[in-house]
C-alpha positions in Angstrom: 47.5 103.7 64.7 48.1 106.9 66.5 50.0 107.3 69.3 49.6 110.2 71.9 52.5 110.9 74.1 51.5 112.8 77.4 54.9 114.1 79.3 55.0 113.1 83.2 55.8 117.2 83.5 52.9 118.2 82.0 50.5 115.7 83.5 51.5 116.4 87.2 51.7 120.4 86.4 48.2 120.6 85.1 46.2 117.2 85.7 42.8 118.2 84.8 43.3 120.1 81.2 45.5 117.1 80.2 43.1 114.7 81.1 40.7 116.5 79.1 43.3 116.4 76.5 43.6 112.6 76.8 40.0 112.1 77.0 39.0 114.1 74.0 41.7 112.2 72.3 40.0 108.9 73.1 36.5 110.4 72.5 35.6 109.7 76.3 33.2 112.3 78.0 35.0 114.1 80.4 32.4 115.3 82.7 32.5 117.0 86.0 32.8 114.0 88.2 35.9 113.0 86.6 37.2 116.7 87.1 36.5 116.5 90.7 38.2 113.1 90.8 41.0 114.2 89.4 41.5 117.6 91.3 40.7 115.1 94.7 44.0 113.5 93.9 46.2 115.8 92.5 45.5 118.7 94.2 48.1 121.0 96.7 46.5 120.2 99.6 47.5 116.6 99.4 49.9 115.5 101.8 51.3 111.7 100.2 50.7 109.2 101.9 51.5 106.0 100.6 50.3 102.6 102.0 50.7 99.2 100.4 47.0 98.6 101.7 45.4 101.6 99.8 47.8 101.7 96.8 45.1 102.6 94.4 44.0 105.6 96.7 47.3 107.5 96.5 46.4 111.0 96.5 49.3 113.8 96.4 50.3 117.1 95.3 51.6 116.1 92.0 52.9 119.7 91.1 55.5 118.9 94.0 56.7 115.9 92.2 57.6 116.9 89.0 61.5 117.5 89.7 61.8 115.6 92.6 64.3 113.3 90.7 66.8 116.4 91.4 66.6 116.1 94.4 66.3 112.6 95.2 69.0 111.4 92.5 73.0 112.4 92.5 74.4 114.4 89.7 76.2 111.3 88.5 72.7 109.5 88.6 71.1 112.0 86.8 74.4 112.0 84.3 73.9 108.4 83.7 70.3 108.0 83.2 70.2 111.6 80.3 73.0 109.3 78.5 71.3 105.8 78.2 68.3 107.5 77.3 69.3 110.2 74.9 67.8 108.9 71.8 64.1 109.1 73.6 64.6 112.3 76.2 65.9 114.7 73.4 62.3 114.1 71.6 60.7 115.6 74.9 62.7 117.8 76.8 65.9 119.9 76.4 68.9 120.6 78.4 67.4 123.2 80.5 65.0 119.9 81.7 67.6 118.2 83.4 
C-alpha cells in the first residue's frame, strides 16, 4: 500500500497543480471541468461564507487560510499543540513553519 501525504499548506497555496498531483496519483483524469471546479472554490475572489445549510458549497480564498492558526491561536496554544504533536509535525514542516 502506498500512502500520499498532501500538506494542508501546499493544498490551499496551489489547489489546482496539487489536485493534479492527487489525481495523477490515483490515475483519475483530471480534465478541465475539474480545474474550473476547483479554481471556482479556491480562488482570491472568494469571500467565505459559511452556512450550515450549504456546507458542501463552501467556497473561499484558501491562500488566506493557510496561517490563519497564527492569528487565531495564542502563542501558548500554538506552544502546546507543536509539542503533543512533534513526532508527526517535524516529518512536514520545520521551525520556521510555526
Amino acid at each position: 500500500m502506498t500512502i500520499h501525504f498532501i500538506k494542508y499548506e501546499d493544498l490551499a497555496s496551489n489547489p489546482i497543480e496539487e489536485f493534479r498531483k492527487l489525481y495523477n496519483f490515483l490515475d483519475i483524469e483530471f480534465n478541465n471541468d475539474i480545474e474550473n471546479k476547483i479554481f471556482s472554490y479556491t480562488n482570491a475572489n472568494n469571500k467565505t461564507n459559511i452556512s450550515k445549510k450549504n456546507y458542501m458549497e463552501i467556497k473561499r480564498n484558501s491562500k488566506f487560510f493557510v496561517d490563519i492558526f497564527k492569528k487565531r491561536l495564542t502563542k501558548d496554544q500554538i506552544y502546546k499543540i507543536r509539542k503533543e504533536t512533534k513526532e508527526i509535525w517535524i516529518e512536514f514542516y520545520n521551525e520556521k513553519d510555526w
